[in-house]
C-alpha positions as a Markdown table, in Angstrom:
| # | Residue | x | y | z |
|---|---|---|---|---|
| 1 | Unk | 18.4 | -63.2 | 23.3 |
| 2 | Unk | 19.2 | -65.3 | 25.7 |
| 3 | Unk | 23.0 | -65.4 | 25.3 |
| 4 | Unk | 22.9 | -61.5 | 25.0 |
| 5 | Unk | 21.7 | -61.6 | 28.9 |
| 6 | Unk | 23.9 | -64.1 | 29.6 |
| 7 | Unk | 26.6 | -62.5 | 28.5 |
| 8 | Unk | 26.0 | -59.0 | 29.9 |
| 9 | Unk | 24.9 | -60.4 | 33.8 |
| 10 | Unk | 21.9 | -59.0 | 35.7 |
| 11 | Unk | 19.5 | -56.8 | 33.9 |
| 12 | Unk | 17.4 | -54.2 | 35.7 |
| 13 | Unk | 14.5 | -52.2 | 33.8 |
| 14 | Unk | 13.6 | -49.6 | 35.8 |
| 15 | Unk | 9.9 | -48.3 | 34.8 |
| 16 | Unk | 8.8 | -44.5 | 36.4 |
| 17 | Unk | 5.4 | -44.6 | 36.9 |
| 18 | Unk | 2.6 | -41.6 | 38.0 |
| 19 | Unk | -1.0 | -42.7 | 36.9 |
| 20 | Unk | -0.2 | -45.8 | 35.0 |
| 21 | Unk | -2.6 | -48.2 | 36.7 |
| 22 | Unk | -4.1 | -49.1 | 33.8 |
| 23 | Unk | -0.7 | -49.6 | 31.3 |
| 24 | Unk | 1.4 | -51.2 | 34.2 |
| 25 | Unk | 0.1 | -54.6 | 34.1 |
| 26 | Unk | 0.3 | -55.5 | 30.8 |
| 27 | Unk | 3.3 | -53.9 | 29.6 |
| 28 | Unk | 4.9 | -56.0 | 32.3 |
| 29 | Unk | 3.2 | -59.4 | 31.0 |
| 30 | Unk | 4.8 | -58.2 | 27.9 |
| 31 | Unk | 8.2 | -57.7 | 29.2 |
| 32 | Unk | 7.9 | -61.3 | 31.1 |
| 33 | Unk | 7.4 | -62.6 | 27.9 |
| 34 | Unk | 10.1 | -60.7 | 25.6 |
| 35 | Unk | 12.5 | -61.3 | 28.3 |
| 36 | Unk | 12.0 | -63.4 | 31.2 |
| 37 | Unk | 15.5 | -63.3 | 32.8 |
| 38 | Unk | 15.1 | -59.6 | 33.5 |
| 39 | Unk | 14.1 | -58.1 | 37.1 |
| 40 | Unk | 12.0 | -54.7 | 36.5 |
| 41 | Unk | 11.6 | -51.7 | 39.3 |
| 42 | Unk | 8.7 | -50.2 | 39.5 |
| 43 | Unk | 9.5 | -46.5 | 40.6 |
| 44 | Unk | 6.1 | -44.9 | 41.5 |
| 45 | Unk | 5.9 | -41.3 | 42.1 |
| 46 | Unk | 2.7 | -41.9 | 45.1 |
| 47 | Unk | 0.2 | -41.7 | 42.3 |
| 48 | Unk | -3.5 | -41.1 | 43.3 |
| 49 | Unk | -4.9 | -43.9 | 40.9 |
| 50 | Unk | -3.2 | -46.7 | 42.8 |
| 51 | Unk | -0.3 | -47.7 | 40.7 |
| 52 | Unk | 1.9 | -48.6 | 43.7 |
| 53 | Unk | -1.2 | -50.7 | 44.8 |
| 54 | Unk | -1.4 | -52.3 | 41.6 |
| 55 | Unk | 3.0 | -52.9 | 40.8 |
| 56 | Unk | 2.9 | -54.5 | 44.9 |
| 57 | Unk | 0.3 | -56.9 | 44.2 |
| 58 | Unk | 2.8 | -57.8 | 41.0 |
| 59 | Unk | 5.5 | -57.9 | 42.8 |
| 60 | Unk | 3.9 | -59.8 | 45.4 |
| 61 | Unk | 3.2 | -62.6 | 42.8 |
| 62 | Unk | 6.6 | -62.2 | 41.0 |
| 63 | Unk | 9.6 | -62.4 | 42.2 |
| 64 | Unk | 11.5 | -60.7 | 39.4 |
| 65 | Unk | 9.4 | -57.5 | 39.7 |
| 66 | Unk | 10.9 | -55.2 | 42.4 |
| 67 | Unk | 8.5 | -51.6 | 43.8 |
| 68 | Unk | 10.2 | -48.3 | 44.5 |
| 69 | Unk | 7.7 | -46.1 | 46.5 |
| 70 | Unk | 9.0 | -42.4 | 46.1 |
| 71 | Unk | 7.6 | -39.6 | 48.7 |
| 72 | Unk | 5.6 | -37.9 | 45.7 |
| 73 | Unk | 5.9 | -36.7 | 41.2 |
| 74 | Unk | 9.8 | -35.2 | 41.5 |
| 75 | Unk | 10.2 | -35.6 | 37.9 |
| 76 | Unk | 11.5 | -38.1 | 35.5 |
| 77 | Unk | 14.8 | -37.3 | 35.9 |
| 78 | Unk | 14.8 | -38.1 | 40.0 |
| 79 | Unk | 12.9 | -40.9 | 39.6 |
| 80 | Unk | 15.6 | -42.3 | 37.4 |
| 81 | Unk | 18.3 | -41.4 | 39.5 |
| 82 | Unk | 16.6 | -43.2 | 42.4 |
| 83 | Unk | 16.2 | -46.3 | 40.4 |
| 84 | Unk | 19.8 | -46.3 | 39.4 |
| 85 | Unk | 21.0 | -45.8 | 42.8 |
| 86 | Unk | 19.0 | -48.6 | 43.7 |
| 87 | Unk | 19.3 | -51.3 | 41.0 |
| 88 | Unk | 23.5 | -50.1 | 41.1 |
| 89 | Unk | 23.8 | -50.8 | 45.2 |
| 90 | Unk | 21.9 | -54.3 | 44.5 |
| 91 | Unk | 24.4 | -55.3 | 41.8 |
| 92 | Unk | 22.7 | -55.4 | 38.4 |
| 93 | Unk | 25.3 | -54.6 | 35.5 |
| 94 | Unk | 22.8 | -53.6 | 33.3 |
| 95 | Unk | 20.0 | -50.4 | 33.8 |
| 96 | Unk | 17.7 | -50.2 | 31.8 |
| 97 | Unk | 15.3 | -47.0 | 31.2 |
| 98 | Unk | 11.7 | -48.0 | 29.6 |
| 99 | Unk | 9.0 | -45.2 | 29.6 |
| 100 | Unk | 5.5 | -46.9 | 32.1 |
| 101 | Unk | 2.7 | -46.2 | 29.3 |
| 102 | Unk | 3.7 | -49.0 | 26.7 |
| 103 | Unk | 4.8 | -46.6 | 24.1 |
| 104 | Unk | 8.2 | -48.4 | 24.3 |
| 105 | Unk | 7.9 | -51.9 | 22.9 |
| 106 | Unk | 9.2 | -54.5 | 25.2 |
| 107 | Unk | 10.0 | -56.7 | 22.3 |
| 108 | Unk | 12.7 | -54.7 | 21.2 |
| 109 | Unk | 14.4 | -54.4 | 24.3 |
| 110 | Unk | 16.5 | -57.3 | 22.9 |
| 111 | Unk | 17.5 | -55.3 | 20.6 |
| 112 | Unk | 19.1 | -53.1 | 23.1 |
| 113 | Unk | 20.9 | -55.9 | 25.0 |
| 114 | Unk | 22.3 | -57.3 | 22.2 |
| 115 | Unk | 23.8 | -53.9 | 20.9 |
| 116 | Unk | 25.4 | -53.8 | 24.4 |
| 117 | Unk | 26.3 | -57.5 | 24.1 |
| 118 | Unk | 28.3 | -56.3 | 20.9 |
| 119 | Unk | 30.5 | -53.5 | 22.8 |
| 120 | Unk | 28.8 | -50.5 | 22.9 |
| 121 | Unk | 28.6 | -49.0 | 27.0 |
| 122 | Unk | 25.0 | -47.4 | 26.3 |
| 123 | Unk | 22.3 | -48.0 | 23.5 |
| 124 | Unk | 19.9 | -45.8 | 22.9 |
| 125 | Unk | 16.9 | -46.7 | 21.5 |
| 126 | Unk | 16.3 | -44.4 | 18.2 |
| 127 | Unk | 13.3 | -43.1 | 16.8 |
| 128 | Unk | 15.2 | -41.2 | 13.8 |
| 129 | Unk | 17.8 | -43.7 | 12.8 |
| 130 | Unk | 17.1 | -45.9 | 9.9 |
| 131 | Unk | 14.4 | -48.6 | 10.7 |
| 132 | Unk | 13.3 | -46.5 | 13.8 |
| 133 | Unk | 9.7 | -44.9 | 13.7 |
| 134 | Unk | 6.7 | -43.5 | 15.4 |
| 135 | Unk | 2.8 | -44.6 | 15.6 |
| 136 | Unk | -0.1 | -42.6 | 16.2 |
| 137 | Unk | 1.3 | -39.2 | 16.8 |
| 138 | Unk | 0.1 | -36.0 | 15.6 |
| 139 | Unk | 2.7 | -34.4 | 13.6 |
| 140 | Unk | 3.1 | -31.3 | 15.8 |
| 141 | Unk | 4.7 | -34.2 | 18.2 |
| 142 | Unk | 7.4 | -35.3 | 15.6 |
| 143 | Unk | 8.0 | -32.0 | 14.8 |
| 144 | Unk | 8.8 | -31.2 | 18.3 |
| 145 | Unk | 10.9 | -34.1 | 18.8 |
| 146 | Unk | 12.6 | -33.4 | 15.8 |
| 147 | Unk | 13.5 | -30.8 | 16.4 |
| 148 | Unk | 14.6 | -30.7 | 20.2 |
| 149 | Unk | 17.0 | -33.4 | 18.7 |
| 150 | Unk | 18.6 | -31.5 | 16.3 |
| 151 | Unk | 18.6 | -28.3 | 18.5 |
| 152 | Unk | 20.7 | -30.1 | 20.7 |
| 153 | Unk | 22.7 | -32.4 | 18.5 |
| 154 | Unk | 24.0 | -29.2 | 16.9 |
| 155 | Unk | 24.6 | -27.0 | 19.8 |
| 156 | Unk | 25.8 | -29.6 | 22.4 |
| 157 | Unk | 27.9 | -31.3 | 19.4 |
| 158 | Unk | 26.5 | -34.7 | 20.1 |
| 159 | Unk | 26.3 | -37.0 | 17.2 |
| 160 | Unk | 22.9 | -39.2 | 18.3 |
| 161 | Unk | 20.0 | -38.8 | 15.8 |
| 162 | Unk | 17.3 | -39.0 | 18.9 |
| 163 | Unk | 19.3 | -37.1 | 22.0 |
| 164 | Unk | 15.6 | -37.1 | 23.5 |
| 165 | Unk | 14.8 | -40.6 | 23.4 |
| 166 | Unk | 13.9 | -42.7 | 26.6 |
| 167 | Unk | 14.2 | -45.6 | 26.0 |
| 168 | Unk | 18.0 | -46.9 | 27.0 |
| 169 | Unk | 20.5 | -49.3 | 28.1 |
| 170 | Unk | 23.4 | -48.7 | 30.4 |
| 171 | Unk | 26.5 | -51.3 | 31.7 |
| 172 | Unk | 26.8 | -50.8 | 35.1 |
| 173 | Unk | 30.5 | -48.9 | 34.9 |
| 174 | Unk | 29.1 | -46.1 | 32.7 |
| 175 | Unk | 26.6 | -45.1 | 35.7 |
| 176 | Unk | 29.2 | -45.9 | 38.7 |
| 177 | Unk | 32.0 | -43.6 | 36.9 |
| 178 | Unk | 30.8 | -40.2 | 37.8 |
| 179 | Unk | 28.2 | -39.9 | 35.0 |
| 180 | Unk | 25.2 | -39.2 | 37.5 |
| 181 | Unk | 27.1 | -36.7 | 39.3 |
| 182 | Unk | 25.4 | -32.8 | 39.5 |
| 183 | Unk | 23.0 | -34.1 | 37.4 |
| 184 | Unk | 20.0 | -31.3 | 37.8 |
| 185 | Unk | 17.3 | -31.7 | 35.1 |
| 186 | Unk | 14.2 | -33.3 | 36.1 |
| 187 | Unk | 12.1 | -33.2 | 32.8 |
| 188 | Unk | 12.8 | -35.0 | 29.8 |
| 189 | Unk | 15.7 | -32.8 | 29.2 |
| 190 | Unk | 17.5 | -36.2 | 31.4 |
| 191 | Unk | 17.6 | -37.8 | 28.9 |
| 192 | Unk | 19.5 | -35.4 | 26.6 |
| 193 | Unk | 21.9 | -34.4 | 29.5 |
| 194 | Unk | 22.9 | -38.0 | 30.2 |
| 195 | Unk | 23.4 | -38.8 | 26.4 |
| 196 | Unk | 26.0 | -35.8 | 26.2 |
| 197 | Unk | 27.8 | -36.8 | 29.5 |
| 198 | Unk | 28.4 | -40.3 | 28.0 |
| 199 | Unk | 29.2 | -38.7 | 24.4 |
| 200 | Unk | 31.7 | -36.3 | 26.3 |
| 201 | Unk | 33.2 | -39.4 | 28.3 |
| 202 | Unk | 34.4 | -41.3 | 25.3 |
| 203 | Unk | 31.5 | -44.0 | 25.5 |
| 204 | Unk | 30.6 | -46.1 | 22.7 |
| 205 | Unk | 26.5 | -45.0 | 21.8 |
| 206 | Unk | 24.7 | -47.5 | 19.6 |
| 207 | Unk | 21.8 | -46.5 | 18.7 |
| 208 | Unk | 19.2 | -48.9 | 17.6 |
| 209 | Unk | 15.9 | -48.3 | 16.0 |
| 210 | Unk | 12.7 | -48.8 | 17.5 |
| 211 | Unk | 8.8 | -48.7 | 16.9 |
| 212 | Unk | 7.3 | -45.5 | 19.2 |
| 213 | Unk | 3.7 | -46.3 | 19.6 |
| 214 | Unk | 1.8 | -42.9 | 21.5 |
| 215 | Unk | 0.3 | -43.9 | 24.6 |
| 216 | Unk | -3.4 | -45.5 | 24.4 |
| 217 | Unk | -4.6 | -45.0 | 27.7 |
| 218 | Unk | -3.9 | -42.2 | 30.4 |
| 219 | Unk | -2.2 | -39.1 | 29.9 |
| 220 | Unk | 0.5 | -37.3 | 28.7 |
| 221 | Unk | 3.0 | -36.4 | 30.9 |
| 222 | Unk | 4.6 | -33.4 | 28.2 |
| 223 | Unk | 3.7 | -30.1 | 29.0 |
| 224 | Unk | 5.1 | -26.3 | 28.5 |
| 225 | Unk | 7.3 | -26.4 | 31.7 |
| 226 | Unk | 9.1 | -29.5 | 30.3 |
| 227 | Unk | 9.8 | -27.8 | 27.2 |
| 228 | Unk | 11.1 | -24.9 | 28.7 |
| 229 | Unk | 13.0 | -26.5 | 30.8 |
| 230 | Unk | 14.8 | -28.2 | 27.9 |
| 231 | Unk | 15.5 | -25.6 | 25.6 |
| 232 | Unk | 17.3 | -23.3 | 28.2 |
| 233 | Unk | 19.4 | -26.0 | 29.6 |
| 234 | Unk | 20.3 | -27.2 | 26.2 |
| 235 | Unk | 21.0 | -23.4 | 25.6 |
| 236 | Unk | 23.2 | -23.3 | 28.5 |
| 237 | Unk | 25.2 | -26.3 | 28.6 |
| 238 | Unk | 26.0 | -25.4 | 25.0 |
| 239 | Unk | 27.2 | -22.4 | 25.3 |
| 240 | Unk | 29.0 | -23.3 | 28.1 |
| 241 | Unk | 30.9 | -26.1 | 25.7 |
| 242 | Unk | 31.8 | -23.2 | 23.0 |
| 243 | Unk | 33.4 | -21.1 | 25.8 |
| 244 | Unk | 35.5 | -24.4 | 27.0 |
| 245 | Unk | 36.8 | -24.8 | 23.6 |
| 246 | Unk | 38.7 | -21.5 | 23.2 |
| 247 | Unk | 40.0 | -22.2 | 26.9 |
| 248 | Unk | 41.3 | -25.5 | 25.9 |
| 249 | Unk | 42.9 | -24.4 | 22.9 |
| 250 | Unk | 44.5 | -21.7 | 24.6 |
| 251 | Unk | 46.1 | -24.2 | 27.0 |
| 252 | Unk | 47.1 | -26.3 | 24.8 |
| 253 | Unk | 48.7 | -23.6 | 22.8 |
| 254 | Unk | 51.2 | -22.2 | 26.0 |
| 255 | Unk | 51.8 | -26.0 | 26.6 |
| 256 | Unk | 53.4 | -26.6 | 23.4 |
| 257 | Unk | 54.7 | -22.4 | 23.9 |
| 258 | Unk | 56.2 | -23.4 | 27.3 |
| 259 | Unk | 58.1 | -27.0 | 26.0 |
């Protein structure tokens, strides 16, 4: 593990957080332990139960953990935009996205690295690949997520078995080349948009399997508007791509017409 961050430079995991006083503390012991060379952000949304209290007096103690206090909950999606800007204009060269209520393992974020360490310019940490799996979720959950991830995969035309995952690796250029840019969605549906930017780009994806362990303490930050919010952007952008393709064939067509 330890040549993996070597090779790859300064690692940044950037953690959203909104009412994760209870989860923050540990899963940070946990990551000090899987991977001590790493820094970590803690990007708290001002949450009422004292989770910016709790990541400063961390921080305070640490020197590797870093706190982002954000004006209030903007989504997901903002909070990891603000996180990238941050850890990019500090010079890390990797980002790292980890959900803030342990249901991403920090042992396996070597996993991650080393895929990166291997070639690939994003891993994505899968759910749905071979060797990937979930723990203590009711199966209306997995169907869910399933299912958003093949909704998408099919319309959007991007070949990653979990498009909805969150838990994910980026070298530094993929987020510096324009990838963030008009970037809207604020739900979960962030996740999906950036995977089928970097598809679109010509990245290399590697997706690597992980362990998905539902969240023990607190609560669930899912809900209907985040749901809804997915499926008509997902709707969108793809039909959006189908009406590019016939517009790009056609041009390509009165190229080779006008040589």
């Amino acid at each position: 593990m330890s040549d993996a961050v070597d090779a790859l430079g300064r690692v940044l995991v950037i953690i959203p957080t909104y009412n994760e006083a209870d989860n923050l503390p540990p899963l940070l012991d946990r990551l000090r332990v899987a991977c001590p060379a790493v820094h970590v952000l803690v990007a708290d949304d001002d949450s009422p139960d004292g989770t910016g209290k709790v990541a400063d007096e961390i921080a305070g103690d640490d020197p590797h953990v870093h706190v982002l206090h954000r004006a209030g909950k903007e989504g997901l999606g903002a909070a990891y935009l603000a996180g990238f800007a941050w850890g990019l204009d500090r010079g890390y060269d990797v980002l790292v996205e980890m959900d803030g209520d342990a249901s991403h393992q920090p042992e396996e974020l070597p996993r991650l690295l080393t895929a990166l360490a291997s070639g690939a310019d994003v891993a994505l940490g899968s759910r749905w690949v071979p060797g990937g799996r979930i723990v203590h979720w009711p199966k209306y959950r997995e169907l869910l997520s399933r299912g958003g991830s093949a909704y998408a995969r099919l319309l959007l035309g991007v070949p990653v078995r979990d498009v909805t995952g969150g838990f994910r690796a980026f070298r530094r250029h993929v987020l510096e080349s324009g990838l963030l840019t008009g970037v809207a969605s604020q739900g979960y549906c962030f996740q999906v948009d950036l995977a089928h930017r970097a598809v679109r780009a010509g990245y290399r994806v590697a997706e690597v399997p992980i362990t998905f362990v539902e969240r023990r303490v607190g609560d669930s930050k899912m809900s209907r508007e985040i749901v809804v919010e997915a499926l008509w952007r997902v709707t969108v952008w793809g039909v959006a791509a189908r009406l590019r393709r016939p517009a790009a064939r056609r041009g390509r067509a009165q190229g080779r017409l006008g040589s």
